[in-house]
DONUMAR-866690 format. One record per residue (C-alpha): x, y, z. Coordinates in pm, whole numbers, plus 50000, padded with zeros to 5 digits. Example, Ala and Ser with C-alpha at 12.3 -4.5 7.8 and 13.67 -1.06 7.14 Angstrom:
512304955050780;513674989450714;
END
This chain:
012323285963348;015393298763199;017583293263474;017043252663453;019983235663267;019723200863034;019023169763180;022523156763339;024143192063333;025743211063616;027023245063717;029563237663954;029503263064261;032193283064441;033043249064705;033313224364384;034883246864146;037493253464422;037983219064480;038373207664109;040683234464034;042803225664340;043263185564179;043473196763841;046473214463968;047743188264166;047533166163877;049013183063593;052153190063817;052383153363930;052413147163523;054673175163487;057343161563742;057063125763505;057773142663185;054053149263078;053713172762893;050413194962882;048573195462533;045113212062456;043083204562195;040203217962030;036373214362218;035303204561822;036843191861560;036283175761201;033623141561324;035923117561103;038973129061286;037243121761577;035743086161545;038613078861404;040463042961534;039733042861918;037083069461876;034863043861692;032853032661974;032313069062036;029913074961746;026663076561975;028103094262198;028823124962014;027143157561934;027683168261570;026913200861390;027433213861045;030903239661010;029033269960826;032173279460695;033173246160556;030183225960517;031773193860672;030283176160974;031763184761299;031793169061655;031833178262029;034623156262164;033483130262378;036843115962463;040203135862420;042133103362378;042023103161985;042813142761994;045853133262144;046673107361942;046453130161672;048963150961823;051033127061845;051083110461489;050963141861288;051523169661451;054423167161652;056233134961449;058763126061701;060693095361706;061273074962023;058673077362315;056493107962379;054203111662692;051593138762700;048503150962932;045733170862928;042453182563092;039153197962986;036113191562906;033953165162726;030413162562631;028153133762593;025183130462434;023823104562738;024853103463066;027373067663114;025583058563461;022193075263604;023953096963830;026823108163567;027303146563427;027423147563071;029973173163114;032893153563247;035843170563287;038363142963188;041813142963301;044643118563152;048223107263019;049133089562750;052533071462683;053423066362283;056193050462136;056983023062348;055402985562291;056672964462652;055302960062952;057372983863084;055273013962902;051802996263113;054012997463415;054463031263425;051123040463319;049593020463606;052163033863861;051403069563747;047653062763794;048013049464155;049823079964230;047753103164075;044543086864272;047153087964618;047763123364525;044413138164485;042813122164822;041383093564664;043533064964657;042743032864455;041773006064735;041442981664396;043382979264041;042032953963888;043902942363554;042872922863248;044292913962878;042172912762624;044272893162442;043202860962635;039292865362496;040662876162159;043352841362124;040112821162219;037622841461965;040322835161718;040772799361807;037412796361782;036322806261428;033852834761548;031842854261300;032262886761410;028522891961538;029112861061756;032432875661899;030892909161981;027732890262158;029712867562346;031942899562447;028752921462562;028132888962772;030952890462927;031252922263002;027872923063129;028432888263371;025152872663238;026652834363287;023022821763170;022862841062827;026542832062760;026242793462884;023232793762594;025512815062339;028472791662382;026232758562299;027182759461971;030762767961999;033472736861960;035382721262283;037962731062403;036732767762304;033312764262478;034932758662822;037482780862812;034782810662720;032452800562977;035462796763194;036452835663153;034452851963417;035512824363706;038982837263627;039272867363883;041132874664223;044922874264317;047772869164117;046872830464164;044062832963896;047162837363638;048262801463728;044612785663727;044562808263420;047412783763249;046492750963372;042652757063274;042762771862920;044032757762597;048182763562511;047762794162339;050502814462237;049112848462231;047262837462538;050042827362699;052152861062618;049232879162774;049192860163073;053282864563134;052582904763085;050202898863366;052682883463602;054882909063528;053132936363602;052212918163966;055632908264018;056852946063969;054432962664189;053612945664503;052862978564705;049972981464520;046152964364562;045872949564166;043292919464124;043242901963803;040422895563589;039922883263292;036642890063141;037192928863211;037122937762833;035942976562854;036972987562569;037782958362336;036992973262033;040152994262094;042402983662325;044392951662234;046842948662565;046842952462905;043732972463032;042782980963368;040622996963629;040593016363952;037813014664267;036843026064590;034423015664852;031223034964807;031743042964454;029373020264224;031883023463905;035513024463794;037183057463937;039823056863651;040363032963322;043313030163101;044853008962873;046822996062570;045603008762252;048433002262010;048353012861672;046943049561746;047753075061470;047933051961195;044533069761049;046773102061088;049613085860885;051683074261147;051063042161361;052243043961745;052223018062005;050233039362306;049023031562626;047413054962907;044593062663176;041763089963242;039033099963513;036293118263625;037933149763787;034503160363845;033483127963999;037253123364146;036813157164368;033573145164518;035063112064673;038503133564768;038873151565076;036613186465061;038553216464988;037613245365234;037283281565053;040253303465198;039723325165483;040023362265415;040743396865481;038113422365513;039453453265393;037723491165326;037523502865000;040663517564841;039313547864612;043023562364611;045063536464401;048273551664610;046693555264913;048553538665217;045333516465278;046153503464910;049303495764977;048863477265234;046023451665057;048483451564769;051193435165050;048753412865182;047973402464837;051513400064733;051783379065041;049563353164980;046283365865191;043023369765004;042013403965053;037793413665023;037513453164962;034313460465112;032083483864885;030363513165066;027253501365253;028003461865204;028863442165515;031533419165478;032053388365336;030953354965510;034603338865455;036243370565611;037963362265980;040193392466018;039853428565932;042363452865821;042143483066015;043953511166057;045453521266410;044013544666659;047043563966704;046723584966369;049843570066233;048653563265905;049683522565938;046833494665848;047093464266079;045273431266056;042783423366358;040633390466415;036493392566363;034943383166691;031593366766550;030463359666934;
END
């Protein structure tokens, strides 16, 4: 039984490798052509670097090991996020705004959804160094293009603050194990459970939490938003970031809501997510996570996004393998028959030598064969399967 992987582990085969090599590429131009630039980190790295800041609510879902030459606890990144981040702060320092992107792998120790790989390969940007709206904007934007791009565009964004839960949390006097239970509620739509959580909670606070999950749909909701929940300043800051972002994008499908608080143990702005029919889950998440790199000496307002390229390249458009050219062997390296594959190679065409006594390959739809005439020239000629 050695050939059977872990539980939630996949090879991927010559058709998906294709096609996630093909968007990968796509991608990390589109970054490219935005001022992205391309940063790897390490697969493993010291654990406290790690969970460090947004990589808290990572702690589960981490593999760790022991460094034999150090001693010190190490992890398996689950999320490349707070690697970057750590670029950012301390190793390349730069003033002013900085926007980097990356892809590779991840591993988790459990799958996020039944039918998830723990082997994600997660693709993203990040935008430091800039604390307006205007830093969200372009994140979003970039998203939507990225999704349009790869042959999988978003057919909903929707967008949330967490600020608005946090204001009424605050305003509320909530012990922190009451804020996080009332925030798994939330997040988990169990109106019930949170109805009986809230009894205890002081009007006008109590409304306005139970209130939270009603408050979804078109930029509308941002007005009912205003008129239904107490004057708030911070809540009302978060609500004009909102209407900015909606007034500044109008090509694209966003929805509002605001009990979407993936992520609130991190992010403290502007989140958001991206869906598609037939997909049960969020295609891509990003948002505000200000204050990354202050563990690494050197506090940055950040915001960003990041996917599922795995998962992204099954819902975008299948990526046929390339036809090719079935070729003899070429034992002479300056033979004219090697030559002429090294043109057609040059050229663009994939080329498939055919070793002595093999037939050719399946993907092969023209042969290169050399004329009847004794002239010593190879010339290409279709394969008539009939």
């Amino acid at each position: 039984m050695n050939w059977l992987l872990p539980d939630y582990l996949a090879d991927a085969l010559p058709q998906e490798a294709a096609q996630v090599e093909r968007l990968r590429r796509r991608a990390l131009d589109l970054f490219a052509g935005h001022g992205y630039e391309l940063v790897m980190p390490p697969l493993v790295e010291h654990l406290d670097s790690l969970l460090t800041g947004s990589g808290q609510d990572l702690t589960l879902r981490t593999f760790k090991l022991v460094d034999q030459l150090s001693g010190r606890t190490l992890g398996v990144r689950a999320d490349i996020t707070p690697q970057v981040a750590r670029i950012d702060a301390h190793l390349l320092n730069r003033d002013g705004v900085v926007r980097l992107c990356y892809c590779d792998s991840v591993l988790h120790t459990l799958p996020a959804a039944q039918s998830a790989n723990r082997e994600p390969i997660q693709l993203g940007a990040e935008l430091y160094g800039h604390a307006g709206v205007e830093a969200d904007l372009e994140t979003i934007r970039l998203l939507a293009a990225t999704l349009g791009d790869l042959g999988a565009p978003a057919e909903r964004i929707d967008i949330g603050h967490v600020g608005v839960f946090a204001a009424l949390a605050d305003a509320a006097g909530l012990a922190d194990a009451d804020e996080a239970a009332l925030l798994q509620l939330l997040q988990q739509k169990d109106l019930p459970s949170l109805r009986c959580a809230c009894a205890g909670i002081a009007e006008p606070w109590r409304s306005a939490l139970l209130r939270l999950p009603e408050l979804y749909g078109d930029v509308a909701i941002l007005d009912r938003a205003e008129r239904e929940l107490p004057a708030l300043p911070a809540l009302a800051a978060a609500l004009d970031a909102l209407r900015r972002l909606s007034a500044a994008m109008p090509e694209l499908p966003l929805s509002f809501d605001l009990a979407d608080l993936h992520g609130y143990n991190y992010h403290n702005g502007v989140v958001f997510a991206a869906y598609r029919r037939g997909y049960a889950g969020a295609i891509a998440r990003g948002g505000r996570y200000d204050g990354a790199g202050a563990a690494f000496g050197r506090a940055r307002p950040a915001t960003g996004f990041s996917l599922d390229l795995r998962e992204l390249a099954r819902l975008a458009a299948p990526t046929a393998l390339s036809a090719a050219v079935a070729a003899p062997f070429a034992e002479a390296s300056g033979s004219a028959l090697a030559q002429a594959i090294t043109a057609l190679r040059a050229a663009g065409a994939v080329v498939i030598e055919q070793l002595p006594g093999s037939p050719a390959d399946s993907r092969c739809d023209r042969r290169l064969s050399e004329r009847a005439d004794g002239s010593g020239q190879w010339i290409i000629e279709t394969i008539n399967r009939d």
